[in-house]
N, C-alpha and C positions, 0 to 999 in steps of 0.2 A: 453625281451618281453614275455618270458615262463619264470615261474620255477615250481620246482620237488622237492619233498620235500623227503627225507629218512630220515622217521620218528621212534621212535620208540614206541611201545606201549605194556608193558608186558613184553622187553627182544625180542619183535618180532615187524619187519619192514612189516608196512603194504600196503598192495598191492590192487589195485581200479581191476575191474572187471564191463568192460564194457558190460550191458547187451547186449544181440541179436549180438555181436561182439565178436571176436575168439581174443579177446586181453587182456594183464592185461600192466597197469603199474605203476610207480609211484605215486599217490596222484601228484594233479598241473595242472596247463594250465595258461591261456592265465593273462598280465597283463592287467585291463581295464581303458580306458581312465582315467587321472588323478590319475591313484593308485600309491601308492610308493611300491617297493618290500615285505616290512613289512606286507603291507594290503592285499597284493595280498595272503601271505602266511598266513596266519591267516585266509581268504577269504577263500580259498580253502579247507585246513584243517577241517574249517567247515562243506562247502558244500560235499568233498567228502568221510569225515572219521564221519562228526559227533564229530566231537572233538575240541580242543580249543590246543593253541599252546603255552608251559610255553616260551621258549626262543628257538632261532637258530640261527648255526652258517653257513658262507659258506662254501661248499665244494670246489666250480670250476665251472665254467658255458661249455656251448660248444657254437661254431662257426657253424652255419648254412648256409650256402649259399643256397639260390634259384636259381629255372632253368632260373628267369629271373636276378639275377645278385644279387638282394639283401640281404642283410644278416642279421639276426636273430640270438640271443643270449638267451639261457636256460640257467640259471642259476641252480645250486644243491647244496640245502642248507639240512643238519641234524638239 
């Protein structure tokens, strides 16, 4: 449903910085209706590096649970 992409650009893995928010993480969010993981990360990449994605592999996802019981998968792809 998420993924996060540890990209590399330079020799250096690049890091999003959410404005007006005390936060940095990843490049990545949400998948949208109808994407396949492919589009999602290619999607994002764009919107939040500006950049284009030659190929990736996975790394490993995580297991989320929510407080009302559901659970949600992030996936982390290089």
């Amino acid at each position: 449903q998420q993924v996060y992409i540890v990209g590399n650009i330079n020799n250096k893995v690049p890091i999003v910085h959410y404005g007006g928010e005390d936060r940095d993480n990843l490049p990545g969010g949400k998948t949208e209706p109808g994407e396949t993981i492919d589009e999602t990360i290619h999607r994002e990449a764009l919107e939040e590096l500006n950049c284009s994605v030659e190929s990736w592999v996975p790394l490993g996802y995580q297991e989320c649970t929510q407080e009302d019981g559901r659970v949600l998968y992030q996936l982390r792809v290089a």
